[in-house]
C-alpha positions in Angstrom: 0.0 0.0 0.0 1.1 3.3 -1.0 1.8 6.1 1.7 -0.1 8.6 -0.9 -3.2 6.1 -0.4 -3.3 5.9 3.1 -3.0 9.4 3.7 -6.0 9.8 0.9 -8.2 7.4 2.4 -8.0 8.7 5.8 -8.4 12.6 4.0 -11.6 10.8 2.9 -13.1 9.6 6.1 -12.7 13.0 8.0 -14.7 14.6 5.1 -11.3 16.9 4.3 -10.6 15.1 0.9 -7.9 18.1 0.0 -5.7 17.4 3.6 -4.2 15.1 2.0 -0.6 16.4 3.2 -1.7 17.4 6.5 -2.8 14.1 7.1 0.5 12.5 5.9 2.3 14.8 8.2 0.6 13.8 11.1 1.2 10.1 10.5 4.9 11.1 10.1 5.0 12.8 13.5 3.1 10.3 14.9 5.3 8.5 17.1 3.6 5.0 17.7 1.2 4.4 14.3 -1.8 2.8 15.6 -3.4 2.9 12.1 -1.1 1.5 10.0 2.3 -0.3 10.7 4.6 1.8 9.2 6.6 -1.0 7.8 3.3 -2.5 5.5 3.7 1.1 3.6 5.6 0.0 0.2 6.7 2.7 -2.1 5.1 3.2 -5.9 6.1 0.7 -8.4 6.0 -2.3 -5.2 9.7 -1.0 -4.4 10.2 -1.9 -0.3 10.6 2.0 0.3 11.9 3.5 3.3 11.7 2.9 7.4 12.6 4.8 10.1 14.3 1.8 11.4 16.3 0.8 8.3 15.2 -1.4 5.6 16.8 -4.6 6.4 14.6 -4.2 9.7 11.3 -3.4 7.3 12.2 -6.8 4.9 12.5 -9.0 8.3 9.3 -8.0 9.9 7.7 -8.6 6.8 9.0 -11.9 6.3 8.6 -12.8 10.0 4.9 -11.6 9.3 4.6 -14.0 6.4 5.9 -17.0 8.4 3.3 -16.6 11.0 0.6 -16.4 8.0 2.2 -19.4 6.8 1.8 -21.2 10.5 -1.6 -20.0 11.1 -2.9 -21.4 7.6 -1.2 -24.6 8.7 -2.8 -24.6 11.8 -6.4 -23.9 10.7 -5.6 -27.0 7.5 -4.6 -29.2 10.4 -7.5 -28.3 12.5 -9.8 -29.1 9.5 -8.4 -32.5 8.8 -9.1 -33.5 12.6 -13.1 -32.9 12.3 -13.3 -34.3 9.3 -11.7 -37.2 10.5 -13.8 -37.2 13.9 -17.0 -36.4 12.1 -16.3 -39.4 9.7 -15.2 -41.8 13.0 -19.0 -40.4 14.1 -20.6 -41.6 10.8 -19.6 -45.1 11.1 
């Protein structure tokens, strides 16, 4: 997601559609970013973009991000196969 987006979407739901840069300012000064996790902002043309923490930080929580995903859907694929089996055990 775009920074430019965010900060137009959020222009949009305060009803100030032209505060477009205020907004973004505020996000910028914002020092813990309950909206948005700063390091989810990618920059135009899907180029990783910047972080206040450094970029090799940004690429590692994103990656550490996408192996919980990849647990989680595990998880639920496991939990699945268990009640099918147990509602297949109940069918016999």
């Amino acid at each position: 997601m775009r920074f430019s987006t965010v900060t137009k979407w959020i222009a949009e739901r305060i009803s100030r559609p032209n505060a477009q840069q205020a907004v973004g300012t505020a996000l910028k000064k914002n020092p813990l970013p309950l909206l948005i996790p700063c390091h989810r902002v990618v920059a135009s043309g899907k180029r990783i973009g910047g972080y206040a923490l450094g970029v090799k930080l940004k690429n590692e929580l994103l990656e550490f991000e996408k192996s919980l995903c990849s647990r989680q859907k595990e998880k639920r694929k496991a939990k699945k196969c268990k009640l099918k089996r147990k509602y297949r055990l109940m069918q016999v």
